[in-house]
TIGU-357147 format. One record per atom (N, C-alpha, C, O, CB): x negated, y negated, z; residue number from 1; residue in one letter. Coordinates in Angstrom, 1 decimal. Atoms other than C-alpha are relative to their C-alpha. Glycine has a CB too. Layout:
<recs>
     px     py     pz   n res
      X      Y      Z NUM   A
...
</recs>
This chain:
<recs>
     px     py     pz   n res
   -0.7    0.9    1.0   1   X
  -99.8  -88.3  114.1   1   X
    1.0   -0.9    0.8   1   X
    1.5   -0.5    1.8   1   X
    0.7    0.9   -1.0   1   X
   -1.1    1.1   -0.2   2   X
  -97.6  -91.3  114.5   2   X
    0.8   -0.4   -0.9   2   X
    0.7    0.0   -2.1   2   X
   -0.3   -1.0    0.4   2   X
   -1.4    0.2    1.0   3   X
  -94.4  -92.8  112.9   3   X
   -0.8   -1.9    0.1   3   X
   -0.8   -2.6    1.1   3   X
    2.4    0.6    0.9   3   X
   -0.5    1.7   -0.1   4   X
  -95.1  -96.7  111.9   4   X
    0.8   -0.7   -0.6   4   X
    1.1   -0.4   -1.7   4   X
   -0.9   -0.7   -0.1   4   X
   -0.8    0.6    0.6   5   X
  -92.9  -99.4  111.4   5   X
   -0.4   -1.2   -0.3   5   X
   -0.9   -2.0    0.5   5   X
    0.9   -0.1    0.6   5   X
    0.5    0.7    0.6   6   X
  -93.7 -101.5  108.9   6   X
    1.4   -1.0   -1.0   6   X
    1.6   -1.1   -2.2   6   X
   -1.2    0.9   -0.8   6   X
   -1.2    0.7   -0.1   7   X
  -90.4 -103.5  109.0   7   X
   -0.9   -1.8   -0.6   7   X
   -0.8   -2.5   -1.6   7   X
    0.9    0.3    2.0   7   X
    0.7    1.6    0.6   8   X
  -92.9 -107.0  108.9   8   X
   -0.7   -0.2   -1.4   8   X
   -1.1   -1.3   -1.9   8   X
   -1.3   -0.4    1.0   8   X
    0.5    0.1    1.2   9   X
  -94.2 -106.2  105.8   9   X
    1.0   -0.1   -1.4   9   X
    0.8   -0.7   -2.4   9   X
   -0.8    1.1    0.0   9   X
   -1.1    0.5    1.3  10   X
  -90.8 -105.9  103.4  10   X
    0.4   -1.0    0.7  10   X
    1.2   -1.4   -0.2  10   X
    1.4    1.0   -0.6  10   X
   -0.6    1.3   -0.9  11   X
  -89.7 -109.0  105.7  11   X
   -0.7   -0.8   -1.4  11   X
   -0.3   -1.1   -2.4  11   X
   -0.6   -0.3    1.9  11   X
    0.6    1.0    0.7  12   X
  -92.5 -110.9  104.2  12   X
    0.3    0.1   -1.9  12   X
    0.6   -0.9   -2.5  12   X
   -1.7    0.2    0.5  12   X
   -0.2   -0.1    1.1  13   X
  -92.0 -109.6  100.8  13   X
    1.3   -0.7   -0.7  13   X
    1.4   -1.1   -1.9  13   X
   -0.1    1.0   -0.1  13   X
   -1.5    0.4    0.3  14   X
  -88.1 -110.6  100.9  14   X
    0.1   -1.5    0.2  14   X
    1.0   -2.2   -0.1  14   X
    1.1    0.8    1.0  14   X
   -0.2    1.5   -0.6  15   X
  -89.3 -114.0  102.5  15   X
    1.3    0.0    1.4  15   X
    2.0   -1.0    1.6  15   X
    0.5   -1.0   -1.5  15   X
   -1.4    0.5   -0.8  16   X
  -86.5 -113.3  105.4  16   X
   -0.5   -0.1    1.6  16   X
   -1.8    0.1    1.6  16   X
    1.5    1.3   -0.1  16   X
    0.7    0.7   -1.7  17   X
  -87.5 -114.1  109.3  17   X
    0.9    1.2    0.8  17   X
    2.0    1.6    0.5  17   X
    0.6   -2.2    0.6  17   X
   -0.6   -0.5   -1.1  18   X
  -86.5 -112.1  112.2  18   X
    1.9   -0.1    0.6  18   X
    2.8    0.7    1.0  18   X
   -0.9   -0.6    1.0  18   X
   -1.2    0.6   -0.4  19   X
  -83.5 -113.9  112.9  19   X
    0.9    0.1   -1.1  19   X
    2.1    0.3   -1.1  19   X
   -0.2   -1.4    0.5  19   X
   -1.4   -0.8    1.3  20   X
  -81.9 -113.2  109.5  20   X
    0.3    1.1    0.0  20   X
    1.4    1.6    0.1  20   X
   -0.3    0.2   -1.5  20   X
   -0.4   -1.4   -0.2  21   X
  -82.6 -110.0  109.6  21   X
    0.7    0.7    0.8  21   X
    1.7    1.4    0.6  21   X
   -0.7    0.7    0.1  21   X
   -1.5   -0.7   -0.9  22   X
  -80.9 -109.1  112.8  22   X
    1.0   -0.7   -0.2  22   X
    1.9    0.0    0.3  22   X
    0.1    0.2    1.6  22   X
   -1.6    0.9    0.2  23   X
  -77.9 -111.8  112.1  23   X
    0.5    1.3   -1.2  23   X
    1.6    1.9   -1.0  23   X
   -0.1   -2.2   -1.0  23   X
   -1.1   -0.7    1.2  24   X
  -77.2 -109.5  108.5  24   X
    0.3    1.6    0.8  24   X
    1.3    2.2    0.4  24   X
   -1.0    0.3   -1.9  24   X
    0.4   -1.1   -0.8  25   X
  -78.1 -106.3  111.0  25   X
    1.2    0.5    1.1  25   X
    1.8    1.5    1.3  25   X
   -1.3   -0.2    0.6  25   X
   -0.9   -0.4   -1.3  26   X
  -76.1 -106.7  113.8  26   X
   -0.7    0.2    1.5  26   X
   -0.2    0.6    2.6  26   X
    0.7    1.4   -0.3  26   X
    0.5   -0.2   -1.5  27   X
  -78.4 -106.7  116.4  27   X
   -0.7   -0.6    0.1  27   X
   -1.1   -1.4   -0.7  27   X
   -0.4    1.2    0.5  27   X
    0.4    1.9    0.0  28   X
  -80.3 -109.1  118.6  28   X
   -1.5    0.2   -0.5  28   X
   -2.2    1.2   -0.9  28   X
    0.0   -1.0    2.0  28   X
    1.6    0.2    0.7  29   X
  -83.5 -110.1  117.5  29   X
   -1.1    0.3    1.2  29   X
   -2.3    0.5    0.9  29   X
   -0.4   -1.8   -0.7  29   X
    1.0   -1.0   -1.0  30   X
  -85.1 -108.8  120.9  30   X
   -0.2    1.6   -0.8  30   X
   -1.2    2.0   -1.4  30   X
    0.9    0.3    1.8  30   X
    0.0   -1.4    0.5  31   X
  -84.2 -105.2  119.8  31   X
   -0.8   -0.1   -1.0  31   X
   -2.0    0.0   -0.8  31   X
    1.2    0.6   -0.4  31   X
    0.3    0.3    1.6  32   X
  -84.9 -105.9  116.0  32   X
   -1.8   -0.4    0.6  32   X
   -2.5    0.6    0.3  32   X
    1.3   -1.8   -0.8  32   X
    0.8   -0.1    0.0  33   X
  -88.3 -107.2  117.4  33   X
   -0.9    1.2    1.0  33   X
   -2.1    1.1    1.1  33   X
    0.0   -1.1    0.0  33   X
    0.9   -0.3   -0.7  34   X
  -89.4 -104.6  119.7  34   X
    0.2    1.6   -0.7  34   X
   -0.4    2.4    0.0  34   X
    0.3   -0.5    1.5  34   X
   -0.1   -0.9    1.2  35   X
  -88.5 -101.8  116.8  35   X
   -1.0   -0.4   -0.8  35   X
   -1.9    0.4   -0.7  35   X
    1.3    0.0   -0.8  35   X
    1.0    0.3    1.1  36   X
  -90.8 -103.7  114.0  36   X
   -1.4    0.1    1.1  36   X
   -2.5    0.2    0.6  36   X
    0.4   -1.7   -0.8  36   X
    1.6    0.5   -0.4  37   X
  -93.6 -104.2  116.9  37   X
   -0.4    1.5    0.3  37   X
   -1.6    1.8    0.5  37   X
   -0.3   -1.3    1.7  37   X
    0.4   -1.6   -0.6  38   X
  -93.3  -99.9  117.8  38   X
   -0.2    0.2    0.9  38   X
   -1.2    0.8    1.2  38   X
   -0.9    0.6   -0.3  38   X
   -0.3   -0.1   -1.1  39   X
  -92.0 -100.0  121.1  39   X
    1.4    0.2    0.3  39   X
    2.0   -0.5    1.0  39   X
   -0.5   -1.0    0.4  39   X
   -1.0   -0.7   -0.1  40   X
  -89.1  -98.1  121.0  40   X
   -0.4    1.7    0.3  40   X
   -1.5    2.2    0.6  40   X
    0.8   -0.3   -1.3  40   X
   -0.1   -1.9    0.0  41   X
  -88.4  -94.1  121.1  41   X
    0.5    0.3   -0.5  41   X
    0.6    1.5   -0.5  41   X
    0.3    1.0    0.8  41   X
   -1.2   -0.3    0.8  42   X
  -85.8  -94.2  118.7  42   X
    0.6   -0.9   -0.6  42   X
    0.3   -2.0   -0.2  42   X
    0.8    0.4    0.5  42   X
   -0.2    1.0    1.0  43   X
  -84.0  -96.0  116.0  43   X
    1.7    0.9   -0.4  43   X
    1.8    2.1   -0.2  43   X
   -1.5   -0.1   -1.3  43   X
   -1.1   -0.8   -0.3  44   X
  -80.3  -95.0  115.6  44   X
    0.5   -0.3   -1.7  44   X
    0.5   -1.4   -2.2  44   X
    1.2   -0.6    1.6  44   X
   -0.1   -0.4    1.4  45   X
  -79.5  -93.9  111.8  45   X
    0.5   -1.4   -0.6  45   X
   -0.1   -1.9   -1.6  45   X
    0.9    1.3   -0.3  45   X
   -1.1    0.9    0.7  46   X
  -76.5  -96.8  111.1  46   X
   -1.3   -1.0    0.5  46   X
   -1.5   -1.6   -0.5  46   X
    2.0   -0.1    0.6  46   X
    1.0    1.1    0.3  47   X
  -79.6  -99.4  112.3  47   X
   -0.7   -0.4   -0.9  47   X
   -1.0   -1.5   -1.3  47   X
   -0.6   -0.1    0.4  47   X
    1.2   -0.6    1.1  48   X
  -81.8  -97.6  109.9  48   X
    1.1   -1.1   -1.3  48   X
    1.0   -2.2   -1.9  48   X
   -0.1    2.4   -0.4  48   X
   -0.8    0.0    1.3  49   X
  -79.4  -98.0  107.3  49   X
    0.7   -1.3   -0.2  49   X
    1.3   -1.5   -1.2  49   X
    1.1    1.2   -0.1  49   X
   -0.6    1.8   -0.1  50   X
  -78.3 -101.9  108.2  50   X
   -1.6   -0.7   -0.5  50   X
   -1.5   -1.9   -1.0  50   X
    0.5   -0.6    2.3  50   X
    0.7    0.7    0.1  51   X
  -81.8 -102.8  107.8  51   X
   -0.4    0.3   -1.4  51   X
   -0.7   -0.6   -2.1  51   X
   -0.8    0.0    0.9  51   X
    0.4   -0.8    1.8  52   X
  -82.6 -100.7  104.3  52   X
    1.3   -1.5   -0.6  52   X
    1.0   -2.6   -1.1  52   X
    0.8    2.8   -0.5  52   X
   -0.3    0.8    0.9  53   X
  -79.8 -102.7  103.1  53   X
    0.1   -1.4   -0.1  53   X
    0.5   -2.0   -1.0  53   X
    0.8    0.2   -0.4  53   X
    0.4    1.5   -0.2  54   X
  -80.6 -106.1  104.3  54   X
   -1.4   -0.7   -0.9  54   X
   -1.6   -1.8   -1.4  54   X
   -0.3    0.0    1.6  54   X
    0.8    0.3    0.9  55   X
  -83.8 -105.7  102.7  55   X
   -0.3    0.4   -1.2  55   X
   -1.2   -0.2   -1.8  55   X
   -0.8    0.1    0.5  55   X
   -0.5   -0.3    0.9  56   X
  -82.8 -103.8   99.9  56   X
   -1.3    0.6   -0.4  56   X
   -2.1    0.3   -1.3  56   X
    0.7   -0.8   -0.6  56   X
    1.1   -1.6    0.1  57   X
  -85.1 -100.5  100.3  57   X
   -0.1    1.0    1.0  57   X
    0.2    0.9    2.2  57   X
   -1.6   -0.4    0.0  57   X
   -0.6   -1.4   -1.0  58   X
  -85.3  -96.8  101.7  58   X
   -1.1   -0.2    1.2  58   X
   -2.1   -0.9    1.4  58   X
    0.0    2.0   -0.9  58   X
    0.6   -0.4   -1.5  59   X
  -86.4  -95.5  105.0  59   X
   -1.3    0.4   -0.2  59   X
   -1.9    0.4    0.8  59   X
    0.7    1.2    0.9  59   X
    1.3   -0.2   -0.1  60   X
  -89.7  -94.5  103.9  60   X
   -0.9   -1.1   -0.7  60   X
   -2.1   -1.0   -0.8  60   X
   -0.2    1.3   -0.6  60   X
    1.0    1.3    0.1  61   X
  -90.6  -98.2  102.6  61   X
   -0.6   -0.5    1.4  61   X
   -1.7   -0.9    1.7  61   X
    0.8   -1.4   -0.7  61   X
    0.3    0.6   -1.5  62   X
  -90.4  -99.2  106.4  62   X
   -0.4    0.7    1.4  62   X
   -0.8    0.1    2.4  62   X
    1.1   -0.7    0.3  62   X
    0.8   -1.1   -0.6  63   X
  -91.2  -96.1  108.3  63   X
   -1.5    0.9   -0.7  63   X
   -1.6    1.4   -1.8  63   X
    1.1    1.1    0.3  63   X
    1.2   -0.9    0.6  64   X
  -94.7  -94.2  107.7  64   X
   -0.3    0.6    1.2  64   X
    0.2    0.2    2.3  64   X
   -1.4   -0.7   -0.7  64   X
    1.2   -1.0   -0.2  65   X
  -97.0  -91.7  108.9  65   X
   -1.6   -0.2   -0.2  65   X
   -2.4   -0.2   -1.1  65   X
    0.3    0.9   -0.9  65   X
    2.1    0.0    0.1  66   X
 -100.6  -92.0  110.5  66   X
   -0.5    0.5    0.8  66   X
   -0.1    0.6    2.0  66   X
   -1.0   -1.2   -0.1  66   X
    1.2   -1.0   -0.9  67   X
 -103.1  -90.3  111.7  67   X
   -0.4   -0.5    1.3  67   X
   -0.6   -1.7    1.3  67   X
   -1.6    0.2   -0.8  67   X
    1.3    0.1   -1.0  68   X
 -104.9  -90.3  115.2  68   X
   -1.0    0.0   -0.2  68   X
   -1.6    1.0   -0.6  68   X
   -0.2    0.6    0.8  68   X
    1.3    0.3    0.0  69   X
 -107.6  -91.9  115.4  69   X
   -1.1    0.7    1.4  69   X
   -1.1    0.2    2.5  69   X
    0.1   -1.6    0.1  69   X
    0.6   -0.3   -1.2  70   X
 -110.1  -89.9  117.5  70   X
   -1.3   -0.2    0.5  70   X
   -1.6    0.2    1.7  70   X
    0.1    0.9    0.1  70   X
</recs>
């Protein structure tokens, strides 16, 4: 199993761009993009919780769970 981030998908729904999101976030839009693309190891709770309310929804709209493919 894997964790995905599906951060580009309420984006699109909210209509807001990369660069909004980390400006309301606090962080740069490198980070911010290399979190939504799932190239991190970690995600630090108060980020979590900057981006839920930027896009105004919980941690399990933009994190999931999926299977290996074998």
């Amino acid at each position: 199993m894997r964790i995905v981030v599906r951060i580009d998908e309420m984006m699109a729904r909210r209509k807001m761009s990369l660069n909004q999101l980390a400006a309301e976030v606090g962080v740069s839009t490198t980070n911010l993009s290399l979190l939504k693309n799932g190239h991190v190891r970690g995600v630090r709770f108060n980020t979590l919780l900057g981006i839920c309310r930027a896009l105004d929804c919980r941690p399990g709209d933009i994190l999931d769970i999926e299977e290996d493919e074998e």
